[in-house]
C-alpha positions in Angstrom: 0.0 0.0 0.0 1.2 3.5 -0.7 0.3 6.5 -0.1 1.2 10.4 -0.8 1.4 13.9 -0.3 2.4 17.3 -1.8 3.5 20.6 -1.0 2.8 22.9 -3.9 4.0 26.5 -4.7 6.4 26.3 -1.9 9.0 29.8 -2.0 12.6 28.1 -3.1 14.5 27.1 -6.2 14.2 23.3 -7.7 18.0 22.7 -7.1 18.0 23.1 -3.6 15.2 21.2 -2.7 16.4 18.3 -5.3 19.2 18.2 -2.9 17.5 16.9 0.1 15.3 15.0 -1.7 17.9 12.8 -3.2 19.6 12.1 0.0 16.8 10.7 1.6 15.3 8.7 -1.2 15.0 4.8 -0.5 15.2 5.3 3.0 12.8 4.4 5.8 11.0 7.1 7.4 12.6 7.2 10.3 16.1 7.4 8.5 15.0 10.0 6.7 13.5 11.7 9.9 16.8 11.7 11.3 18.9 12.9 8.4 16.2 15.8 7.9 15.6 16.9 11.4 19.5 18.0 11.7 19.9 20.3 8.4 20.1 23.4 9.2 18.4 24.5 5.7 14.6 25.8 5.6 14.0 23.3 2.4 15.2 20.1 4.6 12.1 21.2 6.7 9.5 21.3 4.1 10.7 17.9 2.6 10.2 16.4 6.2 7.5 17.9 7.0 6.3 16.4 3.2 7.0 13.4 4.1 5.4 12.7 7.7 2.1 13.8 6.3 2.2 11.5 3.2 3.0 8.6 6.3 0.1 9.7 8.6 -1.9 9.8 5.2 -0.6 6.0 5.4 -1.4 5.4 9.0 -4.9 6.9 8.1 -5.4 4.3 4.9 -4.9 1.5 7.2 -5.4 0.4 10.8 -2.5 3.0 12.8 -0.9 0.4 14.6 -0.3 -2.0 12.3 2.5 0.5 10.5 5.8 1.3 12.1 8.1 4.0 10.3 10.8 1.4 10.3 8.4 -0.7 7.7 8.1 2.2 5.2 10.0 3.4 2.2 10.4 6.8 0.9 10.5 8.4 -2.5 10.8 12.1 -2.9 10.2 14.1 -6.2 10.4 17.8 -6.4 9.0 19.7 -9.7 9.2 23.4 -10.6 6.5 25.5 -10.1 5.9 29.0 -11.5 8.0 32.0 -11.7 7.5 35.3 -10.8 9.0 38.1 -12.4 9.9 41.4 -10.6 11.3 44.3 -11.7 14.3 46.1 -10.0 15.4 49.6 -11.0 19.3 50.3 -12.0 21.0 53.0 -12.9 21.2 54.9 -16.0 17.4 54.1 -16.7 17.8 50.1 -17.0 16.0 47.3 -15.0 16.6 44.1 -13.5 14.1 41.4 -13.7 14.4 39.2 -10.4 13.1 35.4 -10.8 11.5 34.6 -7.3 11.5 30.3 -8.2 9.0 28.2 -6.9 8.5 24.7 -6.4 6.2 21.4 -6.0 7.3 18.6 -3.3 5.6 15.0 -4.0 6.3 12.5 -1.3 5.2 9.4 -1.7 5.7 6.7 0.8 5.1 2.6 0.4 5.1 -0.2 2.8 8.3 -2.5 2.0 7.4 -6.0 1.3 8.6 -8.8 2.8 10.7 -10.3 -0.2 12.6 -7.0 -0.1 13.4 -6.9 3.4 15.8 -10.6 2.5 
């Protein structure tokens, strides 16, 4: 059983989010939880905080105590979401056009079967 969760037009660029969520995919939750919980950076938090609500969206697909975090494998994906464009004066009449990036966090979480526990 799987189950998942997103975090859409969160504030920060695709590359640094892709970051954390490549070091954490394939791991268990609570793996994860632990590598998360101790980076210092703002997008580690969101990816967490992506990830323990796909696992309680788990925990609410099926009975809560039959799933321990230990059981449970993690995949990450992070997308780009939309762009906005602002304009910043400069001298001499020109303008700068700032990109403020956003992004979409998918977490998707799935019970690990026996067979690939061996």
């Amino acid at each position: 059983m799987e189950a998942k969760a997103i975090a859409r037009f969160v504030r920060g660029s695709y590359r640094k989010f892709k970051k954390y969520a490549d070091a954490v995919k394939g791991m268990t939750v609570r793996q994860a939880r632990a590598v998360l919980e101790y980076a210092s950076s703002p997008r580690a938090k969101v990816v967490l905080k992506t990830i323990l609500s796909a696992f309680a969206n788990l925990k609410y697909k099926k009975a809560p105590e039959e799933i321990d975090e230990d059981d449970v494998r993690v995949f990450v994906k992070v997308d780009t979401g939309p762009i906005l464009k602002r304009i910043n004066p400069r001298g001499h009449g020109r303008i700068d056009i700032k990109k403020r990036r956003y992004s979409h966090v998918t977490a998707i979480v799935k019970e690990i079967e026996e067979e690939e526990e061996e």
